[in-house]
C-alpha positions, 0 to 999 in steps of 0.5 A: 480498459482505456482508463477512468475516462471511459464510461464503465459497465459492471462486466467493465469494473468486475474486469478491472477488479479481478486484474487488481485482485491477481497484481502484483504484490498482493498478499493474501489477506487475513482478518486485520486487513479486512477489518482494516479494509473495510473501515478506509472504505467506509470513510471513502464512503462518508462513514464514521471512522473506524466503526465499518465492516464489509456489512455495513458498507455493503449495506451502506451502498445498497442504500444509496440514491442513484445520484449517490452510487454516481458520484461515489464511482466517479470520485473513485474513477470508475464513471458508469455508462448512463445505460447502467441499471441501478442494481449493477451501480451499487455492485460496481461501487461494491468492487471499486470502493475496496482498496486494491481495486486500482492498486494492482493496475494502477499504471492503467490509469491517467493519472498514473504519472504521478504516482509512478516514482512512488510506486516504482521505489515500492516494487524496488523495496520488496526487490531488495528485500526478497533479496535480503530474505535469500541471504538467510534461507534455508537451515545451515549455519552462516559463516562470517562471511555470509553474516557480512552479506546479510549486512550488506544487503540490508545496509544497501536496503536501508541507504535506498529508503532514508531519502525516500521515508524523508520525502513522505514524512516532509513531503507527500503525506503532510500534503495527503494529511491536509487534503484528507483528515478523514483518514486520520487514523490511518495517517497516524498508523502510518506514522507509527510504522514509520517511528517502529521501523526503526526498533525492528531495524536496530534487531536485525543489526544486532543480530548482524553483529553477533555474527560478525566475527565467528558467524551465525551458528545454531540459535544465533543463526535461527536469531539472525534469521528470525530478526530479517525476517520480521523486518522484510516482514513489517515492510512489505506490509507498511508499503501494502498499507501505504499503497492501499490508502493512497493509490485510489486517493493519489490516481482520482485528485482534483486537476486543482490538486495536480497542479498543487502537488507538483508545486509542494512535491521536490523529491518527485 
């Protein structure tokens, strides 16, 4: 696959979303993703927000005009070849309207340097907090030592993600924001796992410094534990959930909307 310049077939877009479905960084989904999921698509496709489930934005498709599924497919970057059937439209639509359908594979893309700093830092993140995540595995007790090394992996996670929350915050997501109120909810379920992170974080540096000086034994040990844990956690979904609205809207914008991001984005 060349890309959303190419015209595409249903065997085309079946490719492509069972490449982003087997990408990296999926996780498996549960019912609050899908429930979640369901309601960006809808927006994506004009529906009233918050009020969608896969039924209703299947049934929403399979009542389109033509016209309606072409357009839909070339605003999510999926062009259909003109040959396509009617029928195979709306399945196509069906696959490229869910939210890791370019995700997975969004370096295929065109437009995949403009996201690919972005999306680089991501993989960076859940890099380091993997490895935050060994510091505190497995079952035996953590010597002070060991406390310092879960601090400094988590210290180290922290320094490399203040610049990077400053520049969505001031930057990216105010210019997303502007260009798509429609996801409002979204925005502002973002935003409050922005302002949330740091309680989840103020849990894991307590528990840090309970084990600072005599280490981290029995329930202080399962604490910490529980504590790092919860925080690799809540981020690595707050990046699926970043990256689920933003990956189809940031690839498929407007020649007019390149040009302007790159004027209003410094920190890229």
């Amino acid at each position: 696959l060349q890309g959303a310049q190419q015209s595409y077939t249903l065997a085309d877009v079946r490719q492509r979303a069972e490449a982003g479905g087997a990408g990296n960084n999926n996780k498996s989904s549960n019912e609050a993703d899908e429930t979640r999921d369901a309601a960006i698509q809808g927006v994506r496709l004009g529906l009233p927000a918050g009020n969608s489930s896969r039924q209703v934005v299947e049934a929403n498709i399979e009542s389109m005009s033509r016209e309606k599924l072409v357009e839909h497919l070339v605003q999510l970057g999926v062009p259909p070849a003109a040959e396509v059937s009617d029928a195979d439209l709306a399945a196509m639509l069906k696959l490229a309207v869910r939210s890791d359908f370019w995700r997975g594979v969004w370096q295929q893309h065109p437009n995949k340097g403009l996201l690919r700093m972005w999306m680089y830092a991501h993989d960076g993140f859940r890099k380091r907090l993997t490895a935050l995540r060994q510091t505190v595995a497995g079952d035996a007790d953590l010597t002070a030592a060991q406390v310092a090394d879960v601090d400094s992996h988590l210290q180290g996670f922290l320094k490399k993600n203040a610049p990077h929350s400053e520049f969505e915050d001031t930057q990216l997501f105010p210019y997303f924001k502007e260009a798509y109120p429609q996801f409002a909810q979204f925005w502002q379920e973002i935003d409050n796992q922005h302002g949330k992170f740091n309680e989840v974080v103020k849990k894991a540096t307590e528990a840090i410094a309970a084990g600072a000086s005599g280490g981290a034994n029995g329930d202080a040990r399962k604490s910490l534990a529980g504590a790092v844990n919860g925080l690799a956690d809540f981020y690595e979904d707050h990046l699926l959930l970043e990256e689920r609205l933003m990956v189809p809207l940031w690839l498929n914008v407007t020649d007019a909307q390149k040009a302007e991001l790159r004027s209003r984005l410094r920190g890229m």
